[in-house]
C-alpha positions in Angstrom: 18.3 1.2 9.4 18.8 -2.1 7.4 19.3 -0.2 3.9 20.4 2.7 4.9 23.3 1.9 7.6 24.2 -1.8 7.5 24.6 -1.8 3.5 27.5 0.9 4.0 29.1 -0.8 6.6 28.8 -4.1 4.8 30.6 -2.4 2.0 33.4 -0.6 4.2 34.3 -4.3 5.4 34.3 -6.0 2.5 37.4 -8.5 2.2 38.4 -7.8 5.8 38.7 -10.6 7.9 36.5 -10.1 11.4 39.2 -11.7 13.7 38.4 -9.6 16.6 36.3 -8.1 18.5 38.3 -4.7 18.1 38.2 -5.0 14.0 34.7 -5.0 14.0 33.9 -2.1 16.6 36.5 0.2 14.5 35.2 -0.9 10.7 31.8 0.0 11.6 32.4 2.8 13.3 34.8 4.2 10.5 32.0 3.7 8.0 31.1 7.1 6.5 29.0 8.6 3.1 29.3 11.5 1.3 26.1 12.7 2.2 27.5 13.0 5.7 27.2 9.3 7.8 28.9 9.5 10.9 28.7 5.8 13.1 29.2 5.6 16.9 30.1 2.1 17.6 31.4 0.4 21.3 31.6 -3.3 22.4 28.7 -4.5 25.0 30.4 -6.7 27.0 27.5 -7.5 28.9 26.3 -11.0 29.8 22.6 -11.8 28.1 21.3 -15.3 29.2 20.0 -17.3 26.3 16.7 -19.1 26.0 14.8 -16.4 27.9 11.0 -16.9 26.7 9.2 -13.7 26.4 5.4 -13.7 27.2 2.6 -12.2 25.2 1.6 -9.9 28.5 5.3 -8.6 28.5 5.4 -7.8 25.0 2.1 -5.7 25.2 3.6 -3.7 28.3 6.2 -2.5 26.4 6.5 1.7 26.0 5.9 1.5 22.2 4.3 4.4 20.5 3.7 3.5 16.9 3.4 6.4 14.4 0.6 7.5 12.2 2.0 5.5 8.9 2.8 1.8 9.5 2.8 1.9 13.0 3.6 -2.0 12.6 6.9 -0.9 11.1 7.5 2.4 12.7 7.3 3.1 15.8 9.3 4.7 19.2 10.4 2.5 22.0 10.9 4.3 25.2 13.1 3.1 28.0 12.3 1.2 30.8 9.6 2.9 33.4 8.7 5.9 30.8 5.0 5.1 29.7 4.5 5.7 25.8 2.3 8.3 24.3 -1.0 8.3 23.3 -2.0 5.2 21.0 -1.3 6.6 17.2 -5.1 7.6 15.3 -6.2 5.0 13.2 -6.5 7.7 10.5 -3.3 9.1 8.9 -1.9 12.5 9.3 -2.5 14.5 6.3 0.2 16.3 4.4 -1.0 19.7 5.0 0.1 20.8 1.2 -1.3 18.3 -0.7 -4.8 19.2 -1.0 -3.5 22.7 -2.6 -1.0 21.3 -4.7 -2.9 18.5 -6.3 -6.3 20.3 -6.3 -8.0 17.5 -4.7 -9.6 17.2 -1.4 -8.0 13.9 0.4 -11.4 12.2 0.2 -11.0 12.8 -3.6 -7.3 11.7 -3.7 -8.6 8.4 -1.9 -11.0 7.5 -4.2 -8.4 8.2 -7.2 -6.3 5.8 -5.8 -8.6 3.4 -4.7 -9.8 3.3 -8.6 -6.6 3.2 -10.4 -5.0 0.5 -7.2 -8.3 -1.7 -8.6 -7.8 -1.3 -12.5 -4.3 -2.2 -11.7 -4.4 -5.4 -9.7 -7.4 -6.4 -12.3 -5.2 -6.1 -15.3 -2.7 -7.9 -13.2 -5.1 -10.7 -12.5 -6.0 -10.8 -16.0 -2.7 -11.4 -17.3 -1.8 -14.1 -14.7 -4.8 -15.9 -16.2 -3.7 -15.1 -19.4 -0.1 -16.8 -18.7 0.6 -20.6 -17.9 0.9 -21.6 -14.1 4.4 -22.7 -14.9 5.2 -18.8 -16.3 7.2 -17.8 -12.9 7.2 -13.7 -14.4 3.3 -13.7 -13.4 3.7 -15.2 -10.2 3.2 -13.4 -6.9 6.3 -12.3 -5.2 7.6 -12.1 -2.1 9.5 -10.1 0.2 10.0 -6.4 1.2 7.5 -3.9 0.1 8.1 -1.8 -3.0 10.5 1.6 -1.8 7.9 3.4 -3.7 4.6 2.6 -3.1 1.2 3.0 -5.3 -0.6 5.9 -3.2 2.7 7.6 -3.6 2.5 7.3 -7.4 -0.1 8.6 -7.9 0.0 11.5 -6.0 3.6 12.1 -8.2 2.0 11.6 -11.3 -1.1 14.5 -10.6 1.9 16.7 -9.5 3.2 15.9 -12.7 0.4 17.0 -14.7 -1.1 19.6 -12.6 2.1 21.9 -11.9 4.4 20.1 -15.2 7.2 19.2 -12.6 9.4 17.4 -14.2 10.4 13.7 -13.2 14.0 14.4 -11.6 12.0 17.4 -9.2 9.4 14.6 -8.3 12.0 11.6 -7.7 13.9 14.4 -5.2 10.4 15.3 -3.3 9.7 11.5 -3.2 13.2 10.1 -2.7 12.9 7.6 -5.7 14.9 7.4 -8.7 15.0 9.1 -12.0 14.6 5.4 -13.4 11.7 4.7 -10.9 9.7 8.5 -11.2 9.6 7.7 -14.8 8.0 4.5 -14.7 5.2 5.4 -12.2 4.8 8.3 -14.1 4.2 6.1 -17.7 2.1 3.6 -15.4 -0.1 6.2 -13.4 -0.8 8.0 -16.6 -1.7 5.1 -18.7 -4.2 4.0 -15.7 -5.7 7.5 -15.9 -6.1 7.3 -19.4 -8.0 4.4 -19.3 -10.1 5.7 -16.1 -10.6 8.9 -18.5 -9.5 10.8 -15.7 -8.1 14.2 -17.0 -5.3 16.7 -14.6 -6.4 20.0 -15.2 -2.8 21.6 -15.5 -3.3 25.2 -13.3 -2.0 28.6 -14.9 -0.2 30.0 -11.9 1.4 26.5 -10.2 2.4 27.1 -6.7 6.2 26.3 -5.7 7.2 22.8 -4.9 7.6 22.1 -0.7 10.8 21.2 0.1 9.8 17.1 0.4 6.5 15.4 0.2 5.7 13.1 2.8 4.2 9.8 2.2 0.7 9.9 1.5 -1.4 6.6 3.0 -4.9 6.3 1.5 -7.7 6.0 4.9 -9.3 3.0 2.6 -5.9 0.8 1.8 -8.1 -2.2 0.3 -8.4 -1.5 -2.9 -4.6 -0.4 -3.8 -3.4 -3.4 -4.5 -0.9 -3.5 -2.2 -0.9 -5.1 1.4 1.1 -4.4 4.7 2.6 -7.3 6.1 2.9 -7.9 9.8 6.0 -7.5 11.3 4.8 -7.7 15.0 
């Protein structure tokens, strides 16, 4: 909700002055998109009492169903007195299509990633110590995770090879960037290269699913990526 609805309305009020309560309810709620944003906004004029401390027991009663991929960051809260479902597997739903697209069982596609996500955070390590402490480009960085993560990559970049879809067909499936495809692309394929792992193009590709969901590895150690905590 932070990128995709508050940047537009942050952008639809830009330069107005929020004098009132009434400017802001009717700014945000004329912000719109071309691909179709609609926004519902009214004033709660209720009373909330500040200070109010909020116990570890109350925060684990809450009706929270997290979901299969991040659960930390996405999840369902239900309202008040409607219990949550059934605590998410600790395994990862599978995209059904991705074992007959990419020609790799998931245990295979795992242990792909798991090898290129540990070539790539070793070449990264080598270059830090390559570099001078004070060299600020080699230092770790922090903040959001990247929009298009490295098991994602991958699994683009053996689409890629094994059906020859091009890089603006992959950035739609994946919801990147032209800019972004082409990079993992030129990074995923150079790892491979050095892995001497060869895509077998097939002869008769199937056709591309209408979207790809995000693919999370069952061993995310070895990626070179890690989740942060947000509750």
């Amino acid at each position: 909700m932070e990128h995709r609805l508050f940047s537009h309305i942050t952008m639809n009020w830009r330069g107005r002055p929020l004098t009132s309560h009434d400017v802001v309810i009717n700014s945000i709620a004329a912000t719109t998109t071309r691909a179709g944003l609609t926004v519902r906004a009214d004033l709660d004029d209720g009373s909330y009492p500040t200070g109010v401390k909020v116990s570890n027991a109350q925060m684990a009663a809450l009706p929270v169903s997290r979901h299969p991929f991040h659960g930390d960051w996405n999840y369902t809260l239900h309202p008040a007195g409607r219990t949550a479902g059934p605590p998410a597997s600790s395994k990862p739903e599978r995209p059904a299509a991705l074992p007959e697209l990419t020609g790799l069982s998931p245990g295979e596609l795992d242990e792909l990633i798991a090898r290129l996500g540990a070539l790539r955070q070793a070449q990264r390590e080598q270059r830090a110590r390559a570099h001078p402490a004070s060299d600020a480009r080699h230092k770790p960085r922090s903040g959001r995770p990247p929009v298009f993560p490295f098991p994602d990559r991958v699994v683009a970049t053996v689409l890629h090879l094994r059906l020859a879809l091009p890089d603006d067909t992959l950035a739609h499936l994946f919801g990147a960037s032209r800019t972004t495809m082409r990079r993992a692309l030129a990074e995923i394929r150079d790892l491979l290269d050095q892995q001497g792992h060869r895509i077998e193009p097939v002869t008769a590709p199937p056709g591309p699913p209408a979207q790809i969901p995000p693919y999370a590895p069952q061993a995310d150690g070895n990626t070179g990526s890690k989740i942060k905590r947000a509750c």
